[in-house]
N, C-alpha and C positions, 0 to 999 in steps of 0.2 A: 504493500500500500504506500509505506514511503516512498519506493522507488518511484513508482506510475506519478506520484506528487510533484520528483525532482522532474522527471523529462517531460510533465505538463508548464511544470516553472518556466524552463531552457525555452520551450518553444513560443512559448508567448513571450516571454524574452528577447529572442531572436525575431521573434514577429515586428515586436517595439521598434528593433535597431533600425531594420528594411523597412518598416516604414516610417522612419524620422528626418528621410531624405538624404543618407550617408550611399557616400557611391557603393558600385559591390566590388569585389575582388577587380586586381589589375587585371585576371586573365581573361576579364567577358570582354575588352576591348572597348571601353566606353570613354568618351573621350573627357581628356585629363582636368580635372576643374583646375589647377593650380596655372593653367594655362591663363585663366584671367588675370592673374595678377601680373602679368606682362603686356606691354600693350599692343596690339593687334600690327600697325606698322610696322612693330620689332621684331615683331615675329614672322611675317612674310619677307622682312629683308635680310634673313638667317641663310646665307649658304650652305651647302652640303660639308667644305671643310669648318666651317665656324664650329658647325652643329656637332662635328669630329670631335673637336675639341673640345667642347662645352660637356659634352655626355662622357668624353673619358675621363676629363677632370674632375667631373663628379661621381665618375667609379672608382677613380684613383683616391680621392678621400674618404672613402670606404671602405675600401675592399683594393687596397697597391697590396697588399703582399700576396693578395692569389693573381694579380697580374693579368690580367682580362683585358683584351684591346679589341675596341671596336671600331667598322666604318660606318659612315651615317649617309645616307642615297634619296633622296625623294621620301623623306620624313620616316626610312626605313634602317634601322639601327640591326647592322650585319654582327655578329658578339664572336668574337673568338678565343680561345684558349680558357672557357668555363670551365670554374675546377670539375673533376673528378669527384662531385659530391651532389647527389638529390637537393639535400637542402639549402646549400650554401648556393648551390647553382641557380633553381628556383627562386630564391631570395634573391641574386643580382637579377637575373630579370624582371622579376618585380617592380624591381627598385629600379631598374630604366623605363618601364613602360610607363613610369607614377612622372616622368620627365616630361616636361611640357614639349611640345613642336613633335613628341615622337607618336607617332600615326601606328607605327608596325616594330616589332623584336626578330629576329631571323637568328637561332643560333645554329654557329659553324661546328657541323663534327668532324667534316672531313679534314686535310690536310688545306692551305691556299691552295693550291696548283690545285687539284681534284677539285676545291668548290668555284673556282674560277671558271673551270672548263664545262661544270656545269648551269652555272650561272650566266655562260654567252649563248647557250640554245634556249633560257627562260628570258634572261632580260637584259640584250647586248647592249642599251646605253650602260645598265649601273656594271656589267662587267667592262666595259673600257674605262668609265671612272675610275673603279675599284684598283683595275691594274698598274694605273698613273697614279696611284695614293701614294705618299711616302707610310703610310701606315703598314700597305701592306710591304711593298719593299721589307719594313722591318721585319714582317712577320716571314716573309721566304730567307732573311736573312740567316748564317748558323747561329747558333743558340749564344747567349750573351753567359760570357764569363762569370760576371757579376749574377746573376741570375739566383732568388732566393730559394733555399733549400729548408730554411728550417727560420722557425719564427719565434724568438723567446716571451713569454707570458702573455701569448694569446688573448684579448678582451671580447673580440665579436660574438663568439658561440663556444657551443660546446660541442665535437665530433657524435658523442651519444646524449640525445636529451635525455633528461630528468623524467621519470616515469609518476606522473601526477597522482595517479590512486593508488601509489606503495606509500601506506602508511610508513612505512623508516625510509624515504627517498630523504635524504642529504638537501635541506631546502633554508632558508630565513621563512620563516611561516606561524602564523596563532592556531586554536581555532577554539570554537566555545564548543562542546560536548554535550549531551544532554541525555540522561539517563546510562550511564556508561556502569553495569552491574558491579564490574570490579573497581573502578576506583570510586565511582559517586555521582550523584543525581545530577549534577553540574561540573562540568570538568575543565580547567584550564590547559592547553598544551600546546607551548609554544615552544621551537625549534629552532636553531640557530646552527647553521653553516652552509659551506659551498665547493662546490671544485677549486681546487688552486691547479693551475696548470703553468707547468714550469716551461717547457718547449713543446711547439707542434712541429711534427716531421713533414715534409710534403711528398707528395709526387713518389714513397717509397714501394719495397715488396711488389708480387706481379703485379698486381691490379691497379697502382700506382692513384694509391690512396693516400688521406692522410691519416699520421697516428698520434696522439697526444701522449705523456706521459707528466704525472702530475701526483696530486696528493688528494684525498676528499675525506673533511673533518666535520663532525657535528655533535652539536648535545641535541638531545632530548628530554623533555622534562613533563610532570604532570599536577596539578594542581587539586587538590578536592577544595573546591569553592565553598562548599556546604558545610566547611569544619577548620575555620580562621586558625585553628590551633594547633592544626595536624594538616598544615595546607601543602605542604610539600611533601609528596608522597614517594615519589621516586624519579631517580635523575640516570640516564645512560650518555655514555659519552663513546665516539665511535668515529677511526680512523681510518684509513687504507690509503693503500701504494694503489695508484689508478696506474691502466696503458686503457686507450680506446681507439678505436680504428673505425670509421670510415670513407665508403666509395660506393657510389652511383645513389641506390637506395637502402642499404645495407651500412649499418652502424655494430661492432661489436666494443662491448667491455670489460674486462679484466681485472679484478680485484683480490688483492692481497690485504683482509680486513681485523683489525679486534675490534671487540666490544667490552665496554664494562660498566657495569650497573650497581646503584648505591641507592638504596633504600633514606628517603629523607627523613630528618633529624627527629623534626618534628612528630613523623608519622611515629618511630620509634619512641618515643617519649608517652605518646598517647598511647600506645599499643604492646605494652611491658612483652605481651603474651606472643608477640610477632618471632617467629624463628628465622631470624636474617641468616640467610648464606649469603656467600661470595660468588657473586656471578660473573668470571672473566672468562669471553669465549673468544680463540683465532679460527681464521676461515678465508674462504677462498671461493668467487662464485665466477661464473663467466654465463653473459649474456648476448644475445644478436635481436636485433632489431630491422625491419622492413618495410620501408614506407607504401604501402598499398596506394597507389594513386596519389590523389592532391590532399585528402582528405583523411584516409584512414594507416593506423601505426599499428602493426600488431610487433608483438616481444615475446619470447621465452628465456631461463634463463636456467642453470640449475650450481646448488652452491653445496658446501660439504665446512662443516667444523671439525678442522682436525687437530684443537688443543680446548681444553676447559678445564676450569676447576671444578675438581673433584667436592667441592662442598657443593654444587652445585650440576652435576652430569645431566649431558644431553644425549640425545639422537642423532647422528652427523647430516645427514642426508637428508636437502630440502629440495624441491620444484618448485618454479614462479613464469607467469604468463599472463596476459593482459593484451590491451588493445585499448586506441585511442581516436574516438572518430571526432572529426574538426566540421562544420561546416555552418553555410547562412553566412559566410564571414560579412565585413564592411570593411569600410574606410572614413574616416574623418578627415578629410581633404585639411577642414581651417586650421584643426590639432596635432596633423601628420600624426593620428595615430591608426592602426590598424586594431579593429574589435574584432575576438574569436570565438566564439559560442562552443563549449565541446562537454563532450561526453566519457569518463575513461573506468575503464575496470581492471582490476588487479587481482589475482587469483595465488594463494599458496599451496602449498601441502609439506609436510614435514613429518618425517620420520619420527617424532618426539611424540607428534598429534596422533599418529597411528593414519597418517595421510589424510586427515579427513581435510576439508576442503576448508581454505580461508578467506575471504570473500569481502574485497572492499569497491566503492562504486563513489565517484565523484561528478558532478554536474554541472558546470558554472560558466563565466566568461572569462577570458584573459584581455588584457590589451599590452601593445609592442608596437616601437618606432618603427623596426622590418619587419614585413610578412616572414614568421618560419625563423629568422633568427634573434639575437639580443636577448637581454633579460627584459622578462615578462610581469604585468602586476595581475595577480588571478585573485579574484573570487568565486568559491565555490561553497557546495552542499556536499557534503561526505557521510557516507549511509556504510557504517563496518558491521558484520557479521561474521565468529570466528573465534579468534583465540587473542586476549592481551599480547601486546607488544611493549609490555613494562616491566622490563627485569625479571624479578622474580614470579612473575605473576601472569610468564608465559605460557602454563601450565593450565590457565583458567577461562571458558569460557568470556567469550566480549561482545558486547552486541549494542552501540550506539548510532547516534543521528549528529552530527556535526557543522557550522558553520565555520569556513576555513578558507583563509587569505595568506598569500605566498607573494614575497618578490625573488624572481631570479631566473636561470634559464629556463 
């Protein structure tokens, strides 16, 4: 019943956005409002190399280090050298088509030579242009020395997003709880942290992907609202060696992780009778991810604890998988921001539980300066059924309703 409540929410929700007058996604082709704020003279007296230069200059403050050069023909933006990435890719076109004076995006997969020679049987004025560009010149040129290979502390994105309905997704996020059996009628649970990413590798391995390698740190905390005196109930703090990889639509990630959890001060105080163990577990999980079209993400992952305290013994062997549908997007032309309407589910099973299934559902909006990449501000509805993700109290049925706000990728 909850659920049927969150996806009537979302959808009159999403009704609101489309019909509040915000344009739709770049890719229906509709033409660019931001184009007013330039004036109509200025923009019919734009040449095809002005126009060159205007649209690279504004890829190049973007997005220079995946290095993407484009020609610009009869309001037609030719993209060449698009990384090796679904999302990153997707998102520079976007972000050229949201460009005023451009009409049309055209990306290049082949080599120059190859799209030239097919582009003089479709359209021999723009391939004679195209061939007297000093753009392209550069691009048939051999490959530049200088040429970047690797990018120290990455800002733009992250190679594998953040999986929105894992309750322990590594996030800056609140959320208010309501009726949560095991901690209380009212629940506090706010999170704190992020990827740090120390270098991203480019263009590496066959498929000539990228790989990140970095570090990802978070606490987790929880509150019982209901009981000022025993408000802090338990605290988990939780590290990992990150590698993530990837290429076209396919994301994997790699973690070398601990966990370890502390029962709060307070709750011990009120609760003489509580039998605290030490809960410190290491592990290790590996994940792939698949962008299904423009709209939908499905994930699986599967992880293994291969160290614990013994005051505290587990089951090593968990499975995780989910899926993430996007769609009804907008745009805010006046606020350059992009609205996302989505939907995500997360699913576990673990050895400890006897496999039984654990089952989280999130429902909300996000908004973001890029389509698909940047850090994101989400609000959402979170509907858990399943098992605690608090320390000691993994062991116990959970079954809450949540209001839940996140900044980050």
């Amino acid at each position: 019943m909850l659920f049927r409540s969150f996806l009537v929410f979302g959808l009159l929700f999403a009704g609101r956005l489309l019909g509040s007058g915000l344009d739709p996604q770049c890719c229906h082709g509709v033409p660019r409002s931001r184009s007013d704020e330039i004036p109509r003279n200025h923009i019919a007296g734009m040449c095809d190399e002005y126009m060159t230069g205007y649209v690279q200059s504004l890829i190049d403050a973007h997005y220079f280090e995946f290095q993407v050069r484009v020609i610009v023909h009869d309001g037609i933006v030719y993209v060449f050298n698009l990384p090796n990435n679904a999302l990153i890719g997707q998102s520079i076109l976007c972000f050229i088509y949201d460009i005023p004076c451009v009409e049309g995006v055209e990306q290049v997969c082949d080599a120059p030579e190859d799209f030239l020679c097919s582009l003089r049987q479709a359209d021999p004025d723009a391939a004679c242009y195209m061939e007297s560009s000093k753009v392209y010149e550069l691009l048939c040129a051999p490959p530049n020395r200088c040429r970047i290979s690797a990018i120290w502390f990455p800002q733009n994105t992250l190679l594998f997003q953040p999986l929105i309905a894992d309750p322990r997704q590594v996030m800056n996020a609140a959320s208010l709880r309501f009726n949560d059996n095991v901690v209380g009628k009212y629940v506090g649970a706010p999170s704190f942290g992020d990827d740090f990413i120390v270098i991203r590798l480019k263009d590496i391995l066959w498929w000539r992907g990228d790989m990140d390698l970095g570090v990802e740190a978070g606490i987790f905390a929880v509150f019982d609202l209901d009981h000022p005196e025993a408000c802090l109930v338990n605290t988990d703090f939780f590290i990992a060696a990150l590698v993530t990889y990837a290429y076209e639509k396919w994301s994997y990630r790699f973690r070398f992780w601990h966990l370890s959890s502390h029962i709060g001060d307070e709750f011990l105080l009120s609760n003489p009778e509580f039998d605290r163990r030490n809960l410190s577990d290491e592990g290790a999980d590996f994940f792939a991810s698949y962008q299904l079209g423009k709209g939908v993400r499905l994930y699986a992952g599967i992880g293994y604890i291969w160290d614990r305290d013994d005051e505290f013994p587990e089951e090593p062997l968990y499975l995780e998988w989910g899926t993430e549908v996007r769609a009804f997007g907008a745009r805010d032309c006046f606020n350059r921001l992009y609205v996302q309407p989505f939907l995500a589910m997360h699913f576990r099973v673990w050895e400890e539980h006897d496999y039984d299934i654990d089952q989280t559902y999130a429902l909300g909006v996000e908004w973001s300066k890029i389509q698909g990449v940047g850090r994101k501000f989400r609000i959402y509805l979170e509907y858990h059924d399943g098992y605690s993700k608090e320390g000691q109290f993994v062991r116990e049925r959970s079954n809450y309703f949540a209001i839940k706000v996140n900044f980050g990728f």
